[in-house]
Each structure stands twice: as C-alpha cells, then as structure tokens.
C-alpha positions as CSV (number, residue, x, y, z in Angstrom):
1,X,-78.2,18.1,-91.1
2,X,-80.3,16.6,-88.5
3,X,-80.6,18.7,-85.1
4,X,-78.8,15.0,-83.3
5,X,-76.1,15.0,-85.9
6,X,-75.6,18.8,-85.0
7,X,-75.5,18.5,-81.2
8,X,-73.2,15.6,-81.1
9,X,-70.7,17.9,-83.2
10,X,-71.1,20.5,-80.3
11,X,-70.6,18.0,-77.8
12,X,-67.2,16.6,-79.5
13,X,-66.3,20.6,-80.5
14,X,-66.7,21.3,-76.5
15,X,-63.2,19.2,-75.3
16,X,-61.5,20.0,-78.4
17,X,-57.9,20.8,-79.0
18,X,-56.3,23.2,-81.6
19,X,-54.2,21.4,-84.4
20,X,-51.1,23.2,-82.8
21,X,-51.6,21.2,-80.3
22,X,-52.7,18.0,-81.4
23,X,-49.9,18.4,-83.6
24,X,-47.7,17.8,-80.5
25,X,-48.0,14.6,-80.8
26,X,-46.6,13.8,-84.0
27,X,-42.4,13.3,-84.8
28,X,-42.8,15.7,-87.7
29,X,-42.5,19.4,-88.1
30,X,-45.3,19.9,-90.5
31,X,-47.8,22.1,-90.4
32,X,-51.8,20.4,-90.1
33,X,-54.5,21.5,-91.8
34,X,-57.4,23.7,-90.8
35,X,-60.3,21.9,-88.8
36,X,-63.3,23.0,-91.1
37,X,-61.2,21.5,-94.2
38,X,-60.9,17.5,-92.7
39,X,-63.7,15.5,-93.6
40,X,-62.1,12.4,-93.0
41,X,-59.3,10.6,-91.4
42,X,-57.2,8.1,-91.9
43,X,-55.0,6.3,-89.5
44,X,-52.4,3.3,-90.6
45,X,-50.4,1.2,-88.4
46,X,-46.9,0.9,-89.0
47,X,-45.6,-2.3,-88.0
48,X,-47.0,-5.9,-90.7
49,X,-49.7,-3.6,-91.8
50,X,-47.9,-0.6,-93.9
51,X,-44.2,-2.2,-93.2
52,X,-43.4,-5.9,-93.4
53,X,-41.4,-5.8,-90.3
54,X,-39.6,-9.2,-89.5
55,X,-40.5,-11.2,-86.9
56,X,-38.8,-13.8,-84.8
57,X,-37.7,-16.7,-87.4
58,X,-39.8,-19.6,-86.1
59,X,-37.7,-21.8,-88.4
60,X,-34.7,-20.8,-85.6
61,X,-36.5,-20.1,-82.6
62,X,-38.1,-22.8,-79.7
63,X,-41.7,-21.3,-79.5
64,X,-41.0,-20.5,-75.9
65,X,-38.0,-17.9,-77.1
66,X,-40.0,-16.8,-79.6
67,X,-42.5,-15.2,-76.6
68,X,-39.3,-14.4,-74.9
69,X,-37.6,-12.2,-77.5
70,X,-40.8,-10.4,-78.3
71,X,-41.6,-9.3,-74.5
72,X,-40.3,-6.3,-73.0
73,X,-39.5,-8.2,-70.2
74,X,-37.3,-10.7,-71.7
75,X,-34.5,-8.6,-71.5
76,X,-32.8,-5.4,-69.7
77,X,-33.1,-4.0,-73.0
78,X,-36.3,-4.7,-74.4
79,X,-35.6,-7.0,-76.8
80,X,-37.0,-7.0,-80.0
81,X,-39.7,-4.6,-80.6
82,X,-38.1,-2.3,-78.3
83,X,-34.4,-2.2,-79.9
84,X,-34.0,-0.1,-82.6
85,X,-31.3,-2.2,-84.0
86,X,-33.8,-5.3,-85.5
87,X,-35.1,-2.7,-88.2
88,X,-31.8,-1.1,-88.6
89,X,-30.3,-4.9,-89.3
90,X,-33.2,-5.8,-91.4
91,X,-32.0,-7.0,-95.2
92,X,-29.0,-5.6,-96.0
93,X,-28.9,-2.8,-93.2
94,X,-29.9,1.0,-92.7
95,X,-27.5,2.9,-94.6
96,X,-28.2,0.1,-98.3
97,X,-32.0,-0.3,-98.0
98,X,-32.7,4.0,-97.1
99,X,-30.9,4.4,-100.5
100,X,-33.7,2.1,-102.3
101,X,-36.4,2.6,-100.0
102,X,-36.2,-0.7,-98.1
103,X,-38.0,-2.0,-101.9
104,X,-39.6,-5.1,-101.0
105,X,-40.3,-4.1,-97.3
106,X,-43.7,-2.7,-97.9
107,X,-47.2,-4.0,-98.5
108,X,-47.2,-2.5,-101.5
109,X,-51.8,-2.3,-101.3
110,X,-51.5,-0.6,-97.8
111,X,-48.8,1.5,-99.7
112,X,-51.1,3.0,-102.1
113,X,-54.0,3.4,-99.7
114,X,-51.9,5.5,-98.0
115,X,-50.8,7.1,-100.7
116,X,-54.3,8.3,-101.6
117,X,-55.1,9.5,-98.3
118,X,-52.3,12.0,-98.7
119,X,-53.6,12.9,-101.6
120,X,-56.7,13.8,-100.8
121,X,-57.4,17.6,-99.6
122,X,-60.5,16.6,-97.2
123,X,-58.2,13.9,-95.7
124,X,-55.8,13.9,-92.6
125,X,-53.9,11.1,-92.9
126,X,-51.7,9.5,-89.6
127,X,-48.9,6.7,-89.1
128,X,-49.8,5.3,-85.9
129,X,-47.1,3.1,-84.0
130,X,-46.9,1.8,-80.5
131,X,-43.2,1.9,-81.4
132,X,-41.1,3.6,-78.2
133,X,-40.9,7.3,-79.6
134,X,-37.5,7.5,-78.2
135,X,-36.1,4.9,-79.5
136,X,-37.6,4.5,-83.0
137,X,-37.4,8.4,-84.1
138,X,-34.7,8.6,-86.2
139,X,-35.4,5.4,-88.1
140,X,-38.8,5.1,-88.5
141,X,-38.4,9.0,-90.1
142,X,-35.7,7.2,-92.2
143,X,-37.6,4.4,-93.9
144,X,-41.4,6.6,-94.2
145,X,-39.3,9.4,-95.4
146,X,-37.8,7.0,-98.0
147,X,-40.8,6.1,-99.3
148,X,-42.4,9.7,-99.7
149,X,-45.8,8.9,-98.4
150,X,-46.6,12.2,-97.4
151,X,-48.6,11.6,-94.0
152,X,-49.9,14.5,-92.1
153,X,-49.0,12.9,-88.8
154,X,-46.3,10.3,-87.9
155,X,-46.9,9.2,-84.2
156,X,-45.1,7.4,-82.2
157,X,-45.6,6.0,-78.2
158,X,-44.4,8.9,-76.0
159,X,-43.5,8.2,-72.4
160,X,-46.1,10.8,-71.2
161,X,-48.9,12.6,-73.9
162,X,-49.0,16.3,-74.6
163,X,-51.1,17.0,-71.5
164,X,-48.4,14.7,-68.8
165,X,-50.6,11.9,-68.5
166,X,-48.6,8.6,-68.4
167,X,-48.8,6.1,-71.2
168,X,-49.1,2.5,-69.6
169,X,-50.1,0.3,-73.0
170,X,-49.8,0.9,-77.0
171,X,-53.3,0.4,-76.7
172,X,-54.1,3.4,-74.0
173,X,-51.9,5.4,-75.9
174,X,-53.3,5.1,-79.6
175,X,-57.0,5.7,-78.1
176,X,-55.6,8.4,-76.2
177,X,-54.6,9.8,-79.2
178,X,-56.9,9.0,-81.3
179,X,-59.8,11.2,-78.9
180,X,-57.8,14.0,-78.9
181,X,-57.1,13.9,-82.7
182,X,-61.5,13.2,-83.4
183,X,-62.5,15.8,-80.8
184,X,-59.7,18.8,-82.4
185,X,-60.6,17.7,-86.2
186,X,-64.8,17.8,-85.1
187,X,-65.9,18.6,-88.8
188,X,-64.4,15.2,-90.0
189,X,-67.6,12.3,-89.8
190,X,-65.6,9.4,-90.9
191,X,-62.8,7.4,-89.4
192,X,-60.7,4.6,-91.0
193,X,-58.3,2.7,-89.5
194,X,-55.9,0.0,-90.8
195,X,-54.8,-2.3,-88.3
196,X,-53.1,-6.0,-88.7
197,X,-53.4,-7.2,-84.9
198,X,-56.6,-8.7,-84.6
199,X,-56.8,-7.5,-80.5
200,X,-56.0,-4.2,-81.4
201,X,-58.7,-4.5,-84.3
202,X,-61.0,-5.2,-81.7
203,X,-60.2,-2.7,-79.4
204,X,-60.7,0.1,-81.9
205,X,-64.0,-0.9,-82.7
206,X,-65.0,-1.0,-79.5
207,X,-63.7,2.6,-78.9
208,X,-65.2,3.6,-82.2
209,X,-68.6,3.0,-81.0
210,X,-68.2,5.6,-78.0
211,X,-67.1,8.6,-80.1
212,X,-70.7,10.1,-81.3
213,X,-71.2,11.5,-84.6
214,X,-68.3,9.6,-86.1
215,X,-68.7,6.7,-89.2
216,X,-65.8,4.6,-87.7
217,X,-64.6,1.4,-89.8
218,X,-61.3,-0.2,-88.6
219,X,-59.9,-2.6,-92.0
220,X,-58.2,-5.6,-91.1
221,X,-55.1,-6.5,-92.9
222,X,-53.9,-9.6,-93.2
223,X,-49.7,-9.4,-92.1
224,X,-47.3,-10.1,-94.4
225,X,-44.6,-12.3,-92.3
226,X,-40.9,-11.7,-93.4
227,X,-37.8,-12.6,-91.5
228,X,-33.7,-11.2,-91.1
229,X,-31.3,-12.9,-92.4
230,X,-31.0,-15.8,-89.9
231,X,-27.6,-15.1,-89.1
232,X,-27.6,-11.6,-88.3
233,X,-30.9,-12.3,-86.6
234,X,-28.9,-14.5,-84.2
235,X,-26.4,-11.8,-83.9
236,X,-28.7,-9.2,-82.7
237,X,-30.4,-11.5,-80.4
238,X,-26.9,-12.4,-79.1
239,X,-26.1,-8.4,-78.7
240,X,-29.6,-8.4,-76.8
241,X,-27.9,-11.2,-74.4
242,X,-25.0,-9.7,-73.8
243,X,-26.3,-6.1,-72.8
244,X,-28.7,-8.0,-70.5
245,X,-26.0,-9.5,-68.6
246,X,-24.0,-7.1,-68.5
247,X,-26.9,-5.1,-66.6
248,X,-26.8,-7.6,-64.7
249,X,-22.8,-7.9,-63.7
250,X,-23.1,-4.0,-63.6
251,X,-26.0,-4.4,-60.9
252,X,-28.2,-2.1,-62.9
253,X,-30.8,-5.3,-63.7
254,X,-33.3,-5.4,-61.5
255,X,-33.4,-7.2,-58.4
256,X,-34.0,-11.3,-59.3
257,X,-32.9,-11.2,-62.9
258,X,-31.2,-13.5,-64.1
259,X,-28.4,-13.8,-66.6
260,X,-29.0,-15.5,-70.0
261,X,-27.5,-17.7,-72.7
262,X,-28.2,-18.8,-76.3
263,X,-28.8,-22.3,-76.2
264,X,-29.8,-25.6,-78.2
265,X,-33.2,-27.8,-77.7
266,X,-32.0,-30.9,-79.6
267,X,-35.2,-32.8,-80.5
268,X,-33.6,-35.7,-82.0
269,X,-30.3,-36.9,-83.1
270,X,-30.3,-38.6,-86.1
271,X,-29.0,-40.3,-90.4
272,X,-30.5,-37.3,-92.1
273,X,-31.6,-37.6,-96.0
274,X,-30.8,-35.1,-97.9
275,X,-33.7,-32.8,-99.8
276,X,-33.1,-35.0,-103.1
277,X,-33.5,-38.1,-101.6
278,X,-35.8,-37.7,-99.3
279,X,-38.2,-36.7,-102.1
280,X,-37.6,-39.9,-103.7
281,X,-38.1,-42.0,-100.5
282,X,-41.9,-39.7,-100.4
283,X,-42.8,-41.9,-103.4
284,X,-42.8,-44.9,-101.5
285,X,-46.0,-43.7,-99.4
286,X,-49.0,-45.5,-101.0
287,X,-51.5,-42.9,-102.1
288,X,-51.9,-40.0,-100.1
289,X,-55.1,-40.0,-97.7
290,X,-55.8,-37.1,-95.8
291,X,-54.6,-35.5,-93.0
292,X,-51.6,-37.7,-93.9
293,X,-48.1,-36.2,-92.3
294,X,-45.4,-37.6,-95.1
295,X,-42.3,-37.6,-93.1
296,X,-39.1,-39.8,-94.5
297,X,-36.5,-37.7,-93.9
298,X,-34.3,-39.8,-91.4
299,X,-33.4,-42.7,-90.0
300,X,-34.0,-41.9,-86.3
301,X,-30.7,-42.7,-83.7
302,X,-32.4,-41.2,-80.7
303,X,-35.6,-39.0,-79.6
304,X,-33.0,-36.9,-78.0
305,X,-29.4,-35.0,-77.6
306,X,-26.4,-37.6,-78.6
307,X,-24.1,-38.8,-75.8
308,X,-20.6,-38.9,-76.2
309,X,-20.9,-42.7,-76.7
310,X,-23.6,-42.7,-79.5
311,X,-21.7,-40.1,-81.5
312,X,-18.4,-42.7,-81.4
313,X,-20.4,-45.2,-82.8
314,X,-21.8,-43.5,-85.3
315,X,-18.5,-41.6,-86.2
316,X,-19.7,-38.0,-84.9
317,X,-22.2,-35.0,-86.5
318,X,-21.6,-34.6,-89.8
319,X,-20.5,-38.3,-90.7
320,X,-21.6,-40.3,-93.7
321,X,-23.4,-44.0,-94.1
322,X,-24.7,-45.4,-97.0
323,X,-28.2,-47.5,-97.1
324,X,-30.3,-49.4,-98.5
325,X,-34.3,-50.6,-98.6
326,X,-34.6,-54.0,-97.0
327,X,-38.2,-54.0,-96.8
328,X,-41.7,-51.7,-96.8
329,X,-44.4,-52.0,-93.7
330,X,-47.4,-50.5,-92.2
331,X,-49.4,-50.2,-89.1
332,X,-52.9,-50.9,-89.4
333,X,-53.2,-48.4,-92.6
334,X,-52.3,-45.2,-90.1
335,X,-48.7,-45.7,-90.1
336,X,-45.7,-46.3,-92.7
337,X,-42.3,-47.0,-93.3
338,X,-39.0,-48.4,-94.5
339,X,-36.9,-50.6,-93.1
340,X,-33.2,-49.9,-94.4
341,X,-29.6,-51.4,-93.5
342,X,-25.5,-50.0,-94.1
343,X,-24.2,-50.9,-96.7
344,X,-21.9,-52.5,-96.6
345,X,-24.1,-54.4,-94.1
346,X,-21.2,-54.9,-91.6
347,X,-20.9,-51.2,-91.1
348,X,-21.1,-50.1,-87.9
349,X,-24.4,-48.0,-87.0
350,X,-26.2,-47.1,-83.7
351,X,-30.1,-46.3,-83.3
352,X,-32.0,-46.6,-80.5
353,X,-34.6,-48.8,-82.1
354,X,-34.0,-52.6,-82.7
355,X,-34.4,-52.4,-86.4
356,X,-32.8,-49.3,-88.4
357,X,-36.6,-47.9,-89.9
358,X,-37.1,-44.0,-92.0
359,X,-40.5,-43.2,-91.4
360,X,-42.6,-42.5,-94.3
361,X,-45.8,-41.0,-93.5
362,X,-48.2,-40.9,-90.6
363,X,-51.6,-40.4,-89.7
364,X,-51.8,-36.7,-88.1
365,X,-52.9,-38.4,-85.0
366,X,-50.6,-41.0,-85.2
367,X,-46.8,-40.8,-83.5
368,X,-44.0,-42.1,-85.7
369,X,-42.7,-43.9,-82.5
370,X,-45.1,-46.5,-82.9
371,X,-42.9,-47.8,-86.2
372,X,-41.8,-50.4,-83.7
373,X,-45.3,-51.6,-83.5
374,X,-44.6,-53.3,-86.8
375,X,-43.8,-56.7,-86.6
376,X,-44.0,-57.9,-90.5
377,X,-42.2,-56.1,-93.4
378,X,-43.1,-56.7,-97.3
379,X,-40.8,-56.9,-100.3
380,X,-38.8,-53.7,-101.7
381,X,-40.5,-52.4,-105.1
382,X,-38.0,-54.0,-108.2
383,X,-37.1,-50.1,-108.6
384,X,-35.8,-49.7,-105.6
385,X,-33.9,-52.8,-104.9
386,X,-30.4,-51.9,-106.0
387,X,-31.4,-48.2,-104.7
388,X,-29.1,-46.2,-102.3
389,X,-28.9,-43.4,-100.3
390,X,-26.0,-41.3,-98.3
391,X,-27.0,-39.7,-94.7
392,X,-25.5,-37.3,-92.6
393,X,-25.6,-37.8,-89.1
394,X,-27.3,-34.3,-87.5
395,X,-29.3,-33.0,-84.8
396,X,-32.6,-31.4,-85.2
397,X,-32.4,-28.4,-83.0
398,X,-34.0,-25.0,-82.2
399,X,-32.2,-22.5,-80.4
400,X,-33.6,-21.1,-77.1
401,X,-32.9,-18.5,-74.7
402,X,-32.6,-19.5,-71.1
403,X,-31.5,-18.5,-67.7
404,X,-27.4,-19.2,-68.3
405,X,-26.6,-22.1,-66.1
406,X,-23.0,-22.2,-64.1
407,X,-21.1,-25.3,-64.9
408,X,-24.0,-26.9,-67.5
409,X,-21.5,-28.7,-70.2
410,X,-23.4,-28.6,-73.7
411,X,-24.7,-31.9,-73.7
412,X,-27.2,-30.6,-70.4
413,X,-27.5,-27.1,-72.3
414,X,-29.1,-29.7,-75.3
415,X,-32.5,-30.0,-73.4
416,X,-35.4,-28.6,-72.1
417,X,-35.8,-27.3,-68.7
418,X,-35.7,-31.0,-66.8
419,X,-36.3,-32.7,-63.8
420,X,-33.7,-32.4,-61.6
421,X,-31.3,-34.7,-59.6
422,X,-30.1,-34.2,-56.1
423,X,-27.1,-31.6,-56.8
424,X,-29.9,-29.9,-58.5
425,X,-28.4,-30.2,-62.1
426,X,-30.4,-31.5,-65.4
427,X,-31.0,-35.1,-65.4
428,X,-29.8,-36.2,-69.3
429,X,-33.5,-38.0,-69.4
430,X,-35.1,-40.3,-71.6
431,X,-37.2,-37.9,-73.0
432,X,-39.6,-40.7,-74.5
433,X,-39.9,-41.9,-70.9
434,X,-40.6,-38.3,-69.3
435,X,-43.2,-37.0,-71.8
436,X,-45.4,-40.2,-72.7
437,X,-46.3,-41.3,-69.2
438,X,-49.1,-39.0,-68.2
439,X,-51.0,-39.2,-71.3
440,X,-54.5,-37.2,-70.7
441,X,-52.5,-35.1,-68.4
442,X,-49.9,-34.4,-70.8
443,X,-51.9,-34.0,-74.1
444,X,-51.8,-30.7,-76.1
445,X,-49.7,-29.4,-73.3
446,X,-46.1,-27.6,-73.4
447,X,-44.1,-30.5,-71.9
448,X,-41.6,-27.9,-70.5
449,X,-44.1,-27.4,-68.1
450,X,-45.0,-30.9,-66.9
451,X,-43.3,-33.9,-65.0
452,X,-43.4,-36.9,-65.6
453,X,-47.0,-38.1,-65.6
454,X,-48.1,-34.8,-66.4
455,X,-49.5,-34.4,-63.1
456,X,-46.9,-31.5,-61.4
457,X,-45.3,-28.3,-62.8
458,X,-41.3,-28.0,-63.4
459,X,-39.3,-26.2,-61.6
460,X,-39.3,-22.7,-63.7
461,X,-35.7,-22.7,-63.8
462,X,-32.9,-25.3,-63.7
463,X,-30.9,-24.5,-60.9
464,X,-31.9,-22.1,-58.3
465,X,-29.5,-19.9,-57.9
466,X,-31.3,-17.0,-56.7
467,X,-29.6,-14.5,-53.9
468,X,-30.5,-15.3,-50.8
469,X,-33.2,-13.5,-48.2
470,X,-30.9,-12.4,-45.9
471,X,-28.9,-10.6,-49.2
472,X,-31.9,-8.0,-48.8
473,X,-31.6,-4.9,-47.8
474,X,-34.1,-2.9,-45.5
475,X,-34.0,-0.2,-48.2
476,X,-34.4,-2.4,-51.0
477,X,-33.4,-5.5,-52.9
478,X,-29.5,-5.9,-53.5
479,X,-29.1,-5.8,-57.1
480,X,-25.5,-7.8,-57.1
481,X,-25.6,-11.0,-59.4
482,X,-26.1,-14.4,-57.1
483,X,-22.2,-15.1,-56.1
484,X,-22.2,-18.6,-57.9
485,X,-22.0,-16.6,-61.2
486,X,-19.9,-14.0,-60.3
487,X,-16.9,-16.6,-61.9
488,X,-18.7,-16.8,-65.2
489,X,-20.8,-13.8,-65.8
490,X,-18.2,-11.4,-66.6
491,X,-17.4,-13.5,-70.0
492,X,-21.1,-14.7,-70.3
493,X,-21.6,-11.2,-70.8
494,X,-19.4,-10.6,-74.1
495,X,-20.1,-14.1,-75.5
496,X,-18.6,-13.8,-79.3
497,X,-21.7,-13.5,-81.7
498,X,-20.5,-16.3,-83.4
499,X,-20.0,-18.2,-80.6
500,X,-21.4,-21.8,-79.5
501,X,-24.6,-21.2,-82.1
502,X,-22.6,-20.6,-85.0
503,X,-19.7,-22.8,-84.4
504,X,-18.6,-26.5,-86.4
505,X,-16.1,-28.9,-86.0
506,X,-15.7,-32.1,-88.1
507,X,-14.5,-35.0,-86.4
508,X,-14.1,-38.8,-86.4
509,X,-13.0,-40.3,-83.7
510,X,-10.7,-43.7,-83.4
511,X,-11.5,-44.4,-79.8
512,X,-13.6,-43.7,-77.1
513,X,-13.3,-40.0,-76.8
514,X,-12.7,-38.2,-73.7
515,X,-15.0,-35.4,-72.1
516,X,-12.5,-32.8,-73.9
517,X,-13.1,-34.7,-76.8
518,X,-16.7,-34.9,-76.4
519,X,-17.1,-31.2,-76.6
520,X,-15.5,-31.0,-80.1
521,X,-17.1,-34.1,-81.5
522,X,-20.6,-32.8,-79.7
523,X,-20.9,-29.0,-81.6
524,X,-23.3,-26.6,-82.0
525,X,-24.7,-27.3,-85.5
526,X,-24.1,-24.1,-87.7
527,X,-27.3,-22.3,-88.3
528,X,-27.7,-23.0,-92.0
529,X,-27.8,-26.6,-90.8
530,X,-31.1,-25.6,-88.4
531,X,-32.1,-24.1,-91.5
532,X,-32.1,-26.7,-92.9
533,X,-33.3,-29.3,-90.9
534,X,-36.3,-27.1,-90.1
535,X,-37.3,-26.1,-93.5
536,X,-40.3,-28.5,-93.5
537,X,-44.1,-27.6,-92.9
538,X,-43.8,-29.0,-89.4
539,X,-40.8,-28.4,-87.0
540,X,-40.3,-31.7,-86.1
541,X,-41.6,-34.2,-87.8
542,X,-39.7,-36.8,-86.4
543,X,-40.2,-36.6,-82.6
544,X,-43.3,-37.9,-81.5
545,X,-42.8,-36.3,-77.8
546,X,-42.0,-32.9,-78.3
547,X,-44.6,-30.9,-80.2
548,X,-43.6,-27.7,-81.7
C-alpha cells in the first residue's frame, strides 16, 4: 500500500463514527458489521430503481397536474411521493401484494444485484430513499421485508440526522449520509451506487470525487415506469383533494392556499372511431414517409368543450352516426384525409368545419387544422365505396387539478386557465382563435401561460379570490378561507371519490335543453373513456392548438 493511499485512510479514519452509531440511521434493528471486515459498499435507491413505483398516469393527467401531484407543495398533504397511501393502493393493495411479495413490482436485475451484495461477507449493502422516514416506515419495511433481500441498512429521510442537523433536500440528506457511512466503514475502497434519477446520478459523482481514497462508480438504471389502477389512482388523488381543503376550511392551510378541484381539460369534442375501424381507415394513408403522424381516429366537431347547443345537434356524448367515404385528398403531400358524410345523408350532424373530414395522417410539423386547406377531393378506392363506419360522439379530455372555482358550471370547468371577462369569470373562448395568433411568440410554449398573441402571461389563476390586505393580522397572516368560498368549501371538501370524474349519463334530447338539462347531457366522461381516448402514442392527436 502506497504511503498516499495510507494517509488518506487516516484522514477519513480521523472524523469517523462507530457502526453503533452510523447504525442510527437506519429503520432496522440489525446489528452492522465490524469496520476492518467492509471492503466495499453498496448503496441502492428505492424508488424506479430496485421498486417499480407508479407514477402519475400521463394517459389521465394534464402535464401541468402531473407536476402538481408530484410536488410537496401541491397539496396540505404532500401529495404523491409524500402520502404513504399511493404505495399502499398500488395493484391490488397492501394486505394482497405483502402476501406475494408485490411479484411483478420489482426490477427483477437490480433485484439480484442486491441480492449479491448481501451475500457477500466483505460487502455492506444499504437501501437508500429520500422517502419521509415518518411516513414511509411501516410500509417500506413491509414490501423489502417481503422480498427477503437481506440489506444491512434500510434508510430512510429523517427530519433531523443522528447528530440534530436539519435535513433541507433528499439530496443533502443521502450525501450526508453517505459521509458518515464512508468515513465510519474507512477500510472499504470501493463505493457503488445505483441510482435511476439522472440529477441525483450526477450529484453523486460529483460528491464521489471529494471523498479521498475511495473507487466511487454510481450505475445508472434506466426506470421501469408502471402505473395504479387508473381508477383508484383517481381515488387517492381525490382523497389528496379533500384533505387539502379541509386544511383549508379548518384554517390549518397556510396563509394564501387555495382550495382545489378535480377537473376536465376538454381538448376537442368530437365522432370518435372506434379501435377497429380506425385501423382500417390507417390503410387509406398512402405509404408511410417519415416523421409521418397517422391520425384518423375522428371526425372533428370542435377544437374545444361542446356547448349545450352543439351537443343537441348532435344528439349528446355517447350518441351514434353512421358514415361513409365520399372522397380522399391531400395538401401539398404533408397533409391527408377523408372526406366522409351520415348516412343516411339527411341525418343531422354538426362540425365546426364546412365539410365533415377524419384526418388521416400528417406531417409532424404539419397541424391537422389545415384539412380545410384542401380545396379538391379524389375518388373513394372501389373497396371502400359501399364501406361504413359507426362513431361515438366523445370528448377528448385530461383531468387536471386546479384552484376550485365558486360558481364555475362544468362547461367553464372544461378549459384551461383563460382570459377573463369583466366579472372576472372564464371566457368559453375559441380556443383556435386564442392560441394561433402570436405564432413565434406562442411556439413550443405552454399556452396556459400565454394570451392571445403570445405576447403577455395569464393571470395564474381564474378568479382572484384571495383574502384581502386588511384581513392580515399584525401577528401574522389570517389563515380563514377567502369568504366567497366559505358557501362551497365545506362540501368541496368531502367531494364523493366518484364524483364529477367518474360519473355518466346517457342522454338524447328532443328539444333545446335547458341549463339543468345541459348539465346531464354535458357529463364528465368516465375514466375508462379517457382511457381510451388517450391510449394513442400522442395525447392528442387531433388538436392542433393544444400540445401535450
């Protein structure tokens, strides 16, 4: 051994702690081995790296919730990777999957890494998780003790560390760790870490570097994304809502926060194929060129939420039409589509465009709204003439979690964050109008956060209903709700988990309907139906003006 190598084992050995405790960090009651015996050690992260932990269903979610759910911020609670209750909820809950060792849960290659780590003498081996230690005790014991893995260490984020320092980030927290762990085991001269988040990858390398006398490699692993089932997904989320506002009705929230709802972002309303035929109407698309976007899925009735008027003409969500291929266009070879009518041609339709047209395929740079471009339409292939097809009139939709809104009837509730009139409620815009004005301003940008014209930022929230100054206190902020949701905060607070996202009704109305009517022929689309919808590549192929 080199006289370097030996003095930088002297100066780690200098600030070092015993295993007793360095042990204090870990969640079990197991005994570490001695110092001169660890010649290595091996540290896994818990969460998409040992454990295929489910993440937000993007195929449910507006990208913007997404962020929302996720942040510790986004609610009272914590939301998602804060709540125990998302792993307990996970397949087909706690008490099923501990019995068979949440089996198909695991990335099975980390698994056995692991696996050998514990087996090896001259190894300590370490689950690391920035996972609240709190909180996630008794379950994470639960699903690692289920799987027998044998770690040395299982450690999760404490609110302060052994010595009473105060843990601000996961980060500061598994480095802080991770010194005292290298400086108490100072025999050990190699260091392996597996890590899936490519920030925190980086950061370990980084602190690597500064430990002397240590080989430090940190493995990449490439997550394995899973998701809950989407309903009880919804559920929790819902149960995340509701304990949030009721901090809030209880005062306990702090000052400024603001209580929530599940909503709808309707993209577009429109005659949806379904999965059969729209395969069948892909064949249509001559040849497939690159970077080609193969769409024809609907016959679009609007970029946009339906109003009460559009859905009487077309007989409400969920009604049927029958078509038929009247002719076959393109636009300058970027663009393609089919031009389709009722049948029987005297039944009554509605669609924003002049001409009822499915869009095929598009060039990826190409938006399907310039179908009306195309001013000359060819013959229908002999196969297809006596062709027909059945749609279902639906709403392509995400679900979002905003600020709750007093008084906002479900149509406003079906868009973005908007422009606002003078009584400072949603304007039901053309959303084709809003977001292509502005174009330089407004490309590759979140249109949420844009007027029209691209030029000026929306207001961050619809309505402001904020308390006012004077409603402050010398000694601090009052922490009552704003007054104008004191009427509907108290039942906004135990919304029904099945409530509003969950909920169908079939109608068909006769005659103009009413607003009361409206509401019924206007629902929620149940969430196999956003499913559904959404099961494609891209979210939403069909709107041109809202990208995902």
């Amino acid at each position: 051994m080199t006289s370097t190598r030996r003095s930088r084992r002297m100066k780690r050995a200098v600030t070092s702690m015993t295993p007793t405790a360095v042990k204090r960090w870990s969640i079990l009651n197991k005994s570490l081995p001695p110092v001169q015996r660890v010649k290595s050690i091996h540290v896994y992260d818990f969460d998409n790296t040992l454990f295929a932990t489910p993440l937000p269903n993007k195929q449910v979610w507006h990208t913007s919730t997404i962020g929302t759910i996720q942040n510790e911020d986004g609610f009272v609670d914590g939301g998602w990777w804060h709540q125990p209750r998302f792993l307990e909820k996970m397949g087909a809950g706690v008490e099923v999957e501990e019995k068979r060792a949440w089996d198909g849960h695991w990335n099975e290659k980390v698994v056995e890494l692991a696996r050998m780590s514990a087996d090896d003498a001259e190894t300590l081996s370490v689950c690391l998780t920035g996972r609240g230690e709190r909180r996630f005790t008794d379950i994470l014991k639960r699903i690692l003790g289920s799987k027998n893995l044998g770690f040395d260490m299982v450690c999760l984020k404490p609110t302060v560390s052994p010595l009473g320092e105060a843990i601000k980030s996961t980060m500061r927290f598994k480095q802080a760790f991770l010194k005292d762990l290298i400086t108490t085991y100072n025999q050990a001269t190699e260091v392996t870490i597996y890590e899936d988040r490519i920030m925190h990858v980086q950061g370990f390398r980084e602190f690597l570097q500064t430990i002397p006398g240590i080989n430090g490699k940190v493995v990449h692993v490439t997550d394995v994304e899973s998701v809950m089932d989407p309903v009880v997904e919804v559920e929790e989320v819902q149960r995340s809502v509701n304990d949030h506002n009721q901090a809030v009705l209880d005062g306990t929230a702090p000052s400024g926060t603001v209580p929530l709802a599940i909503k709808r972002l309707v993209y577009y309303t429109g005659y949806m194929l379904n999965a059969a035929d729209a395969e069948e109407m892909k064949s249509l698309v001559p040849g497939r060129a690159e970077n080609l976007r193969v769409l024809a899925n609907n016959v679009l009735i609007a970029p946009r939420p339906a109003t009460k008027s559009m859905l009487h003409k077309v007989g409400g969500v969920g009604a049927k039409m029958r078509w038929r291929i009247t002719g076959i266009g393109s636009l300058q070879d970027r663009l393609w589509a089919a031009r389709v009518a009722p049948v029987p041609p005297d039944a009554q339709i509605y669609t924003d465009n002049k001409t009822p047209v499915i869009v095929l395929a598009t060039k990826r740079n190409v938006k399907p709204v310039e179908v009306t471009k195309i001013s000359s339409w060819g013959p229908v292939p002999s196969e297809y003439k006596d062709w027909t097809f059945v749609t279902t009139v639906e709403e392509k939709a995400l679900l979002r979690v905003e600020e709750e809104v007093a008084n906002e009837d479900v149509y406003e509730a079906s868009f973005p964050k908007n422009v606002l009139s003078e009584d400072g409620r949603k304007q039901p815009l053309n959303i084709h109008k809003v977001f292509t004005v502005g174009t330089a301003a407004v490309e590759g940008a979140d249109p949420h956060l844009a007027r029209p014209g691209g030029k000026e930022a929306f207001r961050p929230r619809g309505r402001d209903l904020s308390p006012p100054e004077e409603s402050e206190t010398s000694q601090g902020k009052d922490l009552s709700p704003p007054k104008e949701h004191q009427d509907h905060l108290s039942a906004a607070a135990h919304t029904p988990l099945h409530e509003t996202a969950l909920d169908e009704t079939d109608c068909a109305p006769q005659e103009e309907p009413t607003d009361e009517q409206h509401r019924a022929l206007h629902p929620t689309p149940l969430l196999d139906e956003i499913l559904h919808l959404n099961e494609d590549p891209d979210p939403h192929p069909d709107q041109p003006l809202l990208p995902p």
